[in-house]
C-alpha positions in Angstrom: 8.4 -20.6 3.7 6.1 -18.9 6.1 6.0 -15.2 6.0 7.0 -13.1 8.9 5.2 -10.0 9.7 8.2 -7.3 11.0 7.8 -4.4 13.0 6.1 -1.8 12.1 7.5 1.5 10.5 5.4 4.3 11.9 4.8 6.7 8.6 2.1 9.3 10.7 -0.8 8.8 8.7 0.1 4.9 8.2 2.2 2.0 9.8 4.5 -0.1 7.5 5.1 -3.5 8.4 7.5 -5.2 6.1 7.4 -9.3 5.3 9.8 -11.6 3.6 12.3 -8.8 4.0 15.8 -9.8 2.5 14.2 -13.3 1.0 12.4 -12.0 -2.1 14.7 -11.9 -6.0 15.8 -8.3 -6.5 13.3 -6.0 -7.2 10.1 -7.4 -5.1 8.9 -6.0 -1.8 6.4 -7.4 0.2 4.4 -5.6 2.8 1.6 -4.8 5.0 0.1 -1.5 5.8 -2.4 -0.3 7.8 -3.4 3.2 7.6 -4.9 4.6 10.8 -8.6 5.8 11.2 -9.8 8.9 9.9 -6.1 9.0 8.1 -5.0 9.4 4.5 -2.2 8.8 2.6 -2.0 11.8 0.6 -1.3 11.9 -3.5 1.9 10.0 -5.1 2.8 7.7 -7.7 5.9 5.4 -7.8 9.0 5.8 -11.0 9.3 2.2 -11.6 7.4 0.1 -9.4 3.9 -1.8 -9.7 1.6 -2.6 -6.9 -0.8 -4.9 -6.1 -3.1 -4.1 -3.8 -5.1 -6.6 -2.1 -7.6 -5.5 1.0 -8.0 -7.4 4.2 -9.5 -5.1 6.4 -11.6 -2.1 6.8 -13.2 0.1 3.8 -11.8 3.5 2.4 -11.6 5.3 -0.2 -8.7 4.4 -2.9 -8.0 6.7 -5.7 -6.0 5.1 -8.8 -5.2 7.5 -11.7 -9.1 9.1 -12.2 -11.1 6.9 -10.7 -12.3 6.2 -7.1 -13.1 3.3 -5.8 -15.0 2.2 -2.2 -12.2 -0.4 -1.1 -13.7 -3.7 0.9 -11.7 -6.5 2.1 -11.4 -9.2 -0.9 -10.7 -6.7 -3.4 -7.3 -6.0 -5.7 -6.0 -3.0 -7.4 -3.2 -2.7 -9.4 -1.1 0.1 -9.8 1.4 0.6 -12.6 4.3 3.4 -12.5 3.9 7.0 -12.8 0.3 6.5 -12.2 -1.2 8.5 -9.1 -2.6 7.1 -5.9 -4.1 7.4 -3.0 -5.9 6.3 0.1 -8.6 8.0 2.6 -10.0 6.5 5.5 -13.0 8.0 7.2 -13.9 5.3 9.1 -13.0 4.8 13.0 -11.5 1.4 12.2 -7.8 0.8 10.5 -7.9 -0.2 6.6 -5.4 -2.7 6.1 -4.1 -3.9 2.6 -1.2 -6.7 1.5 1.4 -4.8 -1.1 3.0 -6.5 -3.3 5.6 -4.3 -5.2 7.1 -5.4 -8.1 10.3 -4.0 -10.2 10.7 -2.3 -6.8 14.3 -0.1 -6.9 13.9 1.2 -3.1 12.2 4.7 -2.7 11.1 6.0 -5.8 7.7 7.6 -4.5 7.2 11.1 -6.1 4.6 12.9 -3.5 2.7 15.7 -5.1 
């Protein structure tokens, strides 16, 4: 099946655009976002959920529990629940990532 790339869901600092939406088994989620330049998305960490993280486009600056790490396109993160996140982009260019969430029970983002 060929994915479908939805419209977007404007967040302010980032755009949400949803794929496979309703054709995933319970508990997945796959989507792409793109978080605008000069933008962040601040601090937060999930209850239940993994992601996977994988960069197509742009560099920033992607925080996973205490590290940092300068994100390029070709890398992937994961994150595992109830461990903090978070993204910076200085640059004038979008970042855009692929997220792949997994055990996914709707929102359960905690923003601190």
């Amino acid at each position: 099946m060929k994915g479908e790339i939805k419209e977007g869901i404007d967040r302010g600092s980032y755009v949400k655009f949803p794929i496979f939406e309703g054709e995933l088994p319970e508990g997945s989620y796959v989507q792409v976002v793109e978080i605008k330049p000069r933008s962040k998305v601040g601090k937060h960490y999930h209850k239940f959920q993994y992601e996977v993280f994988y960069i197509i486009k742009g560099n920033a600056r992607l925080g996973i529990g205490g590290e940092e790490y300068d994100a390029r396109p070709g890398d992937i993160f994961l994150v595992k629940p109830g461990t903090v996140h978070w993204v910076i982009n200085d640059s004038e260019e979008p970042f855009k990532l692929l997220v792949v969430k997994l055990n996914f029970r709707g929102d359960d983002t905690v923003w601190l």
